[in-house]
Short mmCIF file of the C-alpha atoms (twelve columns), coordinates in Angstrom:
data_MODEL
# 
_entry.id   MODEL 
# 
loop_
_atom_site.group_PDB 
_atom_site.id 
_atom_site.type_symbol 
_atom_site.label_atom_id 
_atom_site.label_alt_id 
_atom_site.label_comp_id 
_atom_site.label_asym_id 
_atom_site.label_seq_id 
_atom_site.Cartn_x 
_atom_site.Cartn_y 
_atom_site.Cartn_z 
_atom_site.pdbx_PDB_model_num 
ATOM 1   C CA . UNK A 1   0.000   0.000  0.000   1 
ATOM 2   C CA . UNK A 2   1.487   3.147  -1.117  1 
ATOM 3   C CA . UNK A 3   1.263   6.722  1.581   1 
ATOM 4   C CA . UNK A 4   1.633   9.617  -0.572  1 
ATOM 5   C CA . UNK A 5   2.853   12.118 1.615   1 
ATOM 6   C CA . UNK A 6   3.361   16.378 0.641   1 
ATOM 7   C CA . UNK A 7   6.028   17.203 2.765   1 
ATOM 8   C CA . UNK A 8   6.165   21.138 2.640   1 
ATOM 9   C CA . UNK A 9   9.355   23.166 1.945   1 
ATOM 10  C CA . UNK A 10  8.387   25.283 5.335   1 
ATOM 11  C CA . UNK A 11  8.637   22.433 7.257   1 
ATOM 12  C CA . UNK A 12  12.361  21.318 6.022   1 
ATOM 13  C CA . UNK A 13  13.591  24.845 5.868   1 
ATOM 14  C CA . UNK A 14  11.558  26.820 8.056   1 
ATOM 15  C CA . UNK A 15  14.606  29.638 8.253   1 
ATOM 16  C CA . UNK A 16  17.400  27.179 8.552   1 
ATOM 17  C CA . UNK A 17  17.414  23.583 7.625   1 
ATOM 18  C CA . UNK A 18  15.544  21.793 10.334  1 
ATOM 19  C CA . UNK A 19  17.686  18.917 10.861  1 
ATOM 20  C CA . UNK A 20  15.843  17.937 14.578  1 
ATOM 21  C CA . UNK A 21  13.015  17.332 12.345  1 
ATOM 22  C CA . UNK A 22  14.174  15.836 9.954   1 
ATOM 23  C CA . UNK A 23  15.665  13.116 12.245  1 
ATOM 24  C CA . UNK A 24  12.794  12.422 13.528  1 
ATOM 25  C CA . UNK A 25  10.424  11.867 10.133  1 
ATOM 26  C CA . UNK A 26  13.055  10.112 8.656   1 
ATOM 27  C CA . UNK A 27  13.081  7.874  11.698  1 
ATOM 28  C CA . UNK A 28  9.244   7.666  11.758  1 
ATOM 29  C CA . UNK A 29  9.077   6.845  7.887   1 
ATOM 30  C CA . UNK A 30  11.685  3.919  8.762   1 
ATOM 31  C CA . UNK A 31  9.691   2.500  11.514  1 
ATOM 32  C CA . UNK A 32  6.519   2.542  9.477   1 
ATOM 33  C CA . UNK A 33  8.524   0.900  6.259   1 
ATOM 34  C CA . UNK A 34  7.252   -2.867 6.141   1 
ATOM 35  C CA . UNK A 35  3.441   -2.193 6.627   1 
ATOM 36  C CA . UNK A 36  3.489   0.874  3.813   1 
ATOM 37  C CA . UNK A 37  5.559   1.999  1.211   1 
ATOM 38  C CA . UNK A 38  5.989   6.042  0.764   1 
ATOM 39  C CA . UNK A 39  6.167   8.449  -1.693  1 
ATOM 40  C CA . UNK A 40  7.137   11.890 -0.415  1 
ATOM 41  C CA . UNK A 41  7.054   15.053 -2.617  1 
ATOM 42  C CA . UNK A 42  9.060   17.452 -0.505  1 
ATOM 43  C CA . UNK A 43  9.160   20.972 -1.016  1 
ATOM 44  C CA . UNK A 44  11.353  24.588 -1.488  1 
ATOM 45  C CA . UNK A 45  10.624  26.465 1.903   1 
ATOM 46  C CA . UNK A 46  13.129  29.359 2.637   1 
ATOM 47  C CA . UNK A 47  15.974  28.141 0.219   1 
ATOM 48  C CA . UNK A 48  12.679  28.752 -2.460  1 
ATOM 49  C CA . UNK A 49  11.083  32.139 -1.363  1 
ATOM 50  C CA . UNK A 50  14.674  33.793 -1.016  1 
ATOM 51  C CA . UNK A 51  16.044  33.047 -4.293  1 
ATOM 52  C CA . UNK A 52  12.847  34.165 -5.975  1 
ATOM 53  C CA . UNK A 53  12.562  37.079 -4.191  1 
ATOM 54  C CA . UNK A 54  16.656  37.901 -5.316  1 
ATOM 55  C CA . UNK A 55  15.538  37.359 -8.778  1 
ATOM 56  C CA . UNK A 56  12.676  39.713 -8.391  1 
ATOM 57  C CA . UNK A 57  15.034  42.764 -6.897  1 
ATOM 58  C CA . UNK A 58  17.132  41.812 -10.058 1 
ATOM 59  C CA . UNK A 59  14.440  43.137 -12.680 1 
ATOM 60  C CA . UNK A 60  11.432  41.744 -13.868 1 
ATOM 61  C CA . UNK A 61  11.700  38.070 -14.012 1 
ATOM 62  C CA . UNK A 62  8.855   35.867 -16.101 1 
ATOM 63  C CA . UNK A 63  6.788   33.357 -13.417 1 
ATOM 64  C CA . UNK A 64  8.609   30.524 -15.211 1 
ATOM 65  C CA . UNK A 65  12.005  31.800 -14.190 1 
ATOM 66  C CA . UNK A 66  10.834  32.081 -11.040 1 
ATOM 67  C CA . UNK A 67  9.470   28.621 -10.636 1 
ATOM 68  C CA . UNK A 68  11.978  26.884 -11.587 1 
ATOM 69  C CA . UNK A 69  14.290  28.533 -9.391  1 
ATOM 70  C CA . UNK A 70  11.552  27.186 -7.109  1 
ATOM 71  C CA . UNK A 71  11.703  23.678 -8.602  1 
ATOM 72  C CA . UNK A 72  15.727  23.317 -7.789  1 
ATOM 73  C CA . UNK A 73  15.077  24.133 -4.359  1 
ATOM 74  C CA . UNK A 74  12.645  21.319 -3.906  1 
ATOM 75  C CA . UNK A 75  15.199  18.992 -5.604  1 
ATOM 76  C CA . UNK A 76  18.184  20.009 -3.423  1 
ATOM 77  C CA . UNK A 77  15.872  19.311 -0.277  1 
ATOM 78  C CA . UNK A 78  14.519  16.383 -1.775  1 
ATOM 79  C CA . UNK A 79  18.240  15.056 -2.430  1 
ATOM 80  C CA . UNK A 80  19.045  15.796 1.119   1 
ATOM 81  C CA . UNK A 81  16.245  13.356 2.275   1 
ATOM 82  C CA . UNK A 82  17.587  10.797 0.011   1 
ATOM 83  C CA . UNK A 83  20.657  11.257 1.803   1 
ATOM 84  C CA . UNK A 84  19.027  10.643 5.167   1 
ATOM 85  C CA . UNK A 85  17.168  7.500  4.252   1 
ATOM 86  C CA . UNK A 86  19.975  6.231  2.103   1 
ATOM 87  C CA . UNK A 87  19.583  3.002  0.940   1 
ATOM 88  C CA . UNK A 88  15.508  2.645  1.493   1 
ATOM 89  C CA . UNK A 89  15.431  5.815  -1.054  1 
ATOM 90  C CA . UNK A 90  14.932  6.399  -4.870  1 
ATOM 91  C CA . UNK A 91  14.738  9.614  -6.285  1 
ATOM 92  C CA . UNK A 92  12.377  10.365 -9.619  1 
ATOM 93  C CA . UNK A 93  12.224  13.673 -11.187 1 
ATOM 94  C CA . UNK A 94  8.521   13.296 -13.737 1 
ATOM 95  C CA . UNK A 95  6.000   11.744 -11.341 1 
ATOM 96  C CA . UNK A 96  3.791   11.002 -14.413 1 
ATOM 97  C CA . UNK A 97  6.546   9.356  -17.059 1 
ATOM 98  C CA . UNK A 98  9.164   7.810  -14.798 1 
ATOM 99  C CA . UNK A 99  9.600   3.842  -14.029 1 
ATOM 100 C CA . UNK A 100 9.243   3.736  -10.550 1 
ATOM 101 C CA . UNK A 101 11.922  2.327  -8.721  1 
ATOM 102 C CA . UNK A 102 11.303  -1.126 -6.853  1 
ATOM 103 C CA . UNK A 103 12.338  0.923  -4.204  1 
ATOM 104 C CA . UNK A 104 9.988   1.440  -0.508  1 
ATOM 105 C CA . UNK A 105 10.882  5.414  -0.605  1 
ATOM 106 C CA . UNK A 106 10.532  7.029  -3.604  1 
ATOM 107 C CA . UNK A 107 11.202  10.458 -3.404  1 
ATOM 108 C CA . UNK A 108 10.323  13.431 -5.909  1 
ATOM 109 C CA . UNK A 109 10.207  17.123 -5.652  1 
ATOM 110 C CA . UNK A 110 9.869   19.942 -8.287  1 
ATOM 111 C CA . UNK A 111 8.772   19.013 -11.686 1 
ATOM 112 C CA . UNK A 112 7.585   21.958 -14.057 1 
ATOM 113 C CA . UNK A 113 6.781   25.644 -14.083 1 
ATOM 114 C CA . UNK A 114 3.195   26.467 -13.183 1 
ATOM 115 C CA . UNK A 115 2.490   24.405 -9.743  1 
ATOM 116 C CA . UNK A 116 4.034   23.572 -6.659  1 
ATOM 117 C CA . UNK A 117 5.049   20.165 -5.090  1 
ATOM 118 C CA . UNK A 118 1.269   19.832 -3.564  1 
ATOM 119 C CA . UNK A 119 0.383   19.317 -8.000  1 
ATOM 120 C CA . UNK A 120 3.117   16.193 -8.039  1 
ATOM 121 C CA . UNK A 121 1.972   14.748 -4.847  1 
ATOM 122 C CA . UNK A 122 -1.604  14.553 -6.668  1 
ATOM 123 C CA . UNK A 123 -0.030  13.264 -9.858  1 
ATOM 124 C CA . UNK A 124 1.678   10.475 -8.158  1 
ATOM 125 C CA . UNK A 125 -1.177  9.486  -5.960  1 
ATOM 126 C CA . UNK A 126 -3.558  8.959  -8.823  1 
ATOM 127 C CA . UNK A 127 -0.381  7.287  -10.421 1 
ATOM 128 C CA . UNK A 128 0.441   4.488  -7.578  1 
ATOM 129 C CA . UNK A 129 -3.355  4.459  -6.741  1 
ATOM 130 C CA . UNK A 130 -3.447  6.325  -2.893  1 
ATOM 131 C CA . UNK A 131 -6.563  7.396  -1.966  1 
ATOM 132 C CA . UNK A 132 -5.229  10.103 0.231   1 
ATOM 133 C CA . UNK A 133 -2.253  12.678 0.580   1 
ATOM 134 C CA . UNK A 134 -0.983  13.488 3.773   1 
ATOM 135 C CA . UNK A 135 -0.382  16.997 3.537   1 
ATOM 136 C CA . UNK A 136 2.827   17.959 6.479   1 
ATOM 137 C CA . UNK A 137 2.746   21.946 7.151   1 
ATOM 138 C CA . UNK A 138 4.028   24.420 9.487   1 
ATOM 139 C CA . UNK A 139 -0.047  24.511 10.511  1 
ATOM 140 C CA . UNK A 140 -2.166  22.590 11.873  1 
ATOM 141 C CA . UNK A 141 -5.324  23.190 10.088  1 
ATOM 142 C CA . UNK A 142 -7.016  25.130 7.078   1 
ATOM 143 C CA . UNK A 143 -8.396  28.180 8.835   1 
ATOM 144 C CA . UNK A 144 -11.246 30.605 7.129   1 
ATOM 145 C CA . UNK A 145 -8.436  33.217 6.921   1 
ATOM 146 C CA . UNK A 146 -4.888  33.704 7.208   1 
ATOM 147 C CA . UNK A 147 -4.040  33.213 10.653  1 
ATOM 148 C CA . UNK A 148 -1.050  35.403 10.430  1 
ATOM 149 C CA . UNK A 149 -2.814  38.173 9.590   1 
ATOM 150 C CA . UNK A 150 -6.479  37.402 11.886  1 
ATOM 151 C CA . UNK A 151 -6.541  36.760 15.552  1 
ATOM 152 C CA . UNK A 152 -10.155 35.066 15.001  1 
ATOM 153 C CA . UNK A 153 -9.023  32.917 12.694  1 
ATOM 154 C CA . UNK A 154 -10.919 29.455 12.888  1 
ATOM 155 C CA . UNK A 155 -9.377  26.508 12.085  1 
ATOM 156 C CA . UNK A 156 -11.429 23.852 9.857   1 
ATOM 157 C CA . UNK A 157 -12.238 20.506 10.520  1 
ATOM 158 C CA . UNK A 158 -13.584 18.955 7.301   1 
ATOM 159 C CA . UNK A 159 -14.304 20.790 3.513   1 
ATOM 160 C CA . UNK A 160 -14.534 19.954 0.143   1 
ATOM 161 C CA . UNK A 161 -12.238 20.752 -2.463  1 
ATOM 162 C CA . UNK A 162 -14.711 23.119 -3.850  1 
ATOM 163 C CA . UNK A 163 -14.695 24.807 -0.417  1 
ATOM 164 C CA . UNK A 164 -10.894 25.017 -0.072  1 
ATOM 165 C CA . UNK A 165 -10.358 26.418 -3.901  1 
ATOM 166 C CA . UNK A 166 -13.222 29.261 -2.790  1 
ATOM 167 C CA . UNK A 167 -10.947 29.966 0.445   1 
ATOM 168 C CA . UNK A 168 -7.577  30.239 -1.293  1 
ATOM 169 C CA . UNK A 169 -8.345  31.372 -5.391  1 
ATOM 170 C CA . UNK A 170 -8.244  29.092 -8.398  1 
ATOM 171 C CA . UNK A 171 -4.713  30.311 -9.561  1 
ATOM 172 C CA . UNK A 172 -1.105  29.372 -9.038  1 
ATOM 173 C CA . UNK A 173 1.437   32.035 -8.592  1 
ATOM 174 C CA . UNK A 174 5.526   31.490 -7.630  1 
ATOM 175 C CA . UNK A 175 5.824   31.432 -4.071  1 
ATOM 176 C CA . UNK A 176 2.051   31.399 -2.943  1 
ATOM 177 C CA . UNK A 177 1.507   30.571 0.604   1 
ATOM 178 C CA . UNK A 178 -1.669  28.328 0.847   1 
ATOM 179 C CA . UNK A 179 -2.263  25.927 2.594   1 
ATOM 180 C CA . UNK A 180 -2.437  23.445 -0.596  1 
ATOM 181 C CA . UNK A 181 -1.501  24.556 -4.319  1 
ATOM 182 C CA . UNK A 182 -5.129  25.380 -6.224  1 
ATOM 183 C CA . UNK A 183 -3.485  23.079 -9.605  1 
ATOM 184 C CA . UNK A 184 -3.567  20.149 -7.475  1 
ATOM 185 C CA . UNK A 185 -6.643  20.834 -5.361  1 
ATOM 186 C CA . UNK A 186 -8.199  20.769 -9.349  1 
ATOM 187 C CA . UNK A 187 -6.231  17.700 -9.757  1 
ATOM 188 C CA . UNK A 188 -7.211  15.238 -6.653  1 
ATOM 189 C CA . UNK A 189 -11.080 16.443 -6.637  1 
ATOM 190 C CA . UNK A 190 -11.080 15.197 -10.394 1 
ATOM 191 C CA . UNK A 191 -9.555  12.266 -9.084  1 
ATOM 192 C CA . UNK A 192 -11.148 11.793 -6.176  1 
ATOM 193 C CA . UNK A 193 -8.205  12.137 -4.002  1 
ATOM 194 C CA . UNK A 194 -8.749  13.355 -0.207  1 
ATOM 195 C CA . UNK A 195 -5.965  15.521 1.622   1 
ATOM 196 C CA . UNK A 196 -5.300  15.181 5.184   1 
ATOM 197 C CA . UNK A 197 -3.600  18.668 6.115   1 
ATOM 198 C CA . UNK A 198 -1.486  18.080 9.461   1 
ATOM 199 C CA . UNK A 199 1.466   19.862 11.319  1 
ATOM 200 C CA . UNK A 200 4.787   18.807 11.730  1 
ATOM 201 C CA . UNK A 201 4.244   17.485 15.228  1 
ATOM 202 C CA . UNK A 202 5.738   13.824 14.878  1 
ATOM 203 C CA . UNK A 203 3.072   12.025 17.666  1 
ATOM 204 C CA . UNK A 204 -0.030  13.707 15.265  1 
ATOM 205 C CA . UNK A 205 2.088   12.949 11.610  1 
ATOM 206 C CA . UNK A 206 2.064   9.488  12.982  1 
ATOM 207 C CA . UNK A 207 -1.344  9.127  13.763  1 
ATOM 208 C CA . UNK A 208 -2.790  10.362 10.531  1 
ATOM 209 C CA . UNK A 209 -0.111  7.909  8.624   1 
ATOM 210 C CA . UNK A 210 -1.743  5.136  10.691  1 
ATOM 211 C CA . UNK A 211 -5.019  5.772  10.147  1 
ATOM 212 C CA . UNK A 212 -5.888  6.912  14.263  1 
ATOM 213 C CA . UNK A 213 -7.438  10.217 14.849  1 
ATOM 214 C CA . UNK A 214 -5.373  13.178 14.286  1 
ATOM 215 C CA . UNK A 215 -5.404  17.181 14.499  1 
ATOM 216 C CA . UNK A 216 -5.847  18.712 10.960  1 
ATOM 217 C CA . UNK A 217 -8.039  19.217 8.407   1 
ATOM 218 C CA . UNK A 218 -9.396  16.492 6.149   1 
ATOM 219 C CA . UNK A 219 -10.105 17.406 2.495   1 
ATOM 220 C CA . UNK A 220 -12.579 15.452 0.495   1 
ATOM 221 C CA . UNK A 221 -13.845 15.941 -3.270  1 
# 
């Protein structure tokens, strides 16, 4: 059974590389190994936002440009959890044309201009047949507005991907901060894919990856 799991740049490299985090989801994904097999999609964070934001001070820089400075990012983070796992992990670069590696980690990051990581984690799912991604952020839940910016934000329990796409706009741009990427909301609600939208507290990742009850936000079509 394949876990297709969104791991989000902010998480890895929140300012600095997170490495006390990164020990322990590399150890939970290795404890885990045996009853599933993972795909995780991991994503730009800091390393991302900083380089496109250098490339905007340097003039006016098409969205492409921009993404794929976005899209190396993810790959350099994604190498680095290759690196962690070692030998349980297989990198692939095109979630939709590449053999897939008898391998029980694959790992994949940044593919092509226009989305973020969230739009390969879809791909792949509907690919290897998950019915679910598990969605790791730096929050705990979809709220009804940005809770950076709102001290009543409410956090959200359960939606629809019709719900989410009317919370957070229809349209990608380089570098947007929602809490999943509007191409692949499209994506998994066409494919009937759910999203389960959790922080990067270890005890709560591990109960969502084992199907116990968890604090997030579940996503349905």
């Amino acid at each position: 059974m394949w876990t297709v799991i969104s791991l989000g740049g902010s998480v890895v490299v929140p300012d600095s590389i997170d490495t006390t985090f990164l020990k322990g989801f590399v150890a939970l994904i290795q404890r885990l190994l045996g009853a599933q097999r993972f795909v995780i999609i991991t994503g730009g964070g800091r390393t991302a936002r900083q380089y496109q934001a250098a490339a905007r001070a340097l003039g006016d820089v098409p969205d492409d440009e921009l993404d794929w400075l976005g899209i190396h990012a993810t790959r350099l983070n994604a190498q680095l959890l290759r690196a962690a796992l070692r030998v349980h992990a297989a990198l692939i670069s095109d979630p939709e044309h590449d053999a897939l590696p008898d391998a029980p980690v694959l790992i994949g990051a940044g593919w092509k201009p226009g989305c973020s990581t969230d739009y390969d984690a879809a791909v792949i799912a509907e690919r290897v047949g998950a019915p679910r991604i598990i969605n790791v952020s730096n929050t705990s839940h979809v709220y009804d507005k940005d809770p950076r910016e709102f001290t009543d934000a409410r956090p959200i329990e359960r939606l629809t991907w019709d719900e989410l796409l009317a919370l957070i706009g229809d349209e990608w741009r380089p570098g947007l901060n929602a809490p999943f990427d509007p191409v692949a909301a499209k994506r998994c609600r066409a494919a009937g894919i759910s999203a389960a939208i959790v922080s990067a507290d270890l005890a709560n990742l591990e109960a969502a990856l084992t199907h116990k009850p968890f604090v997030g936000t579940i996503v349905r079509p």
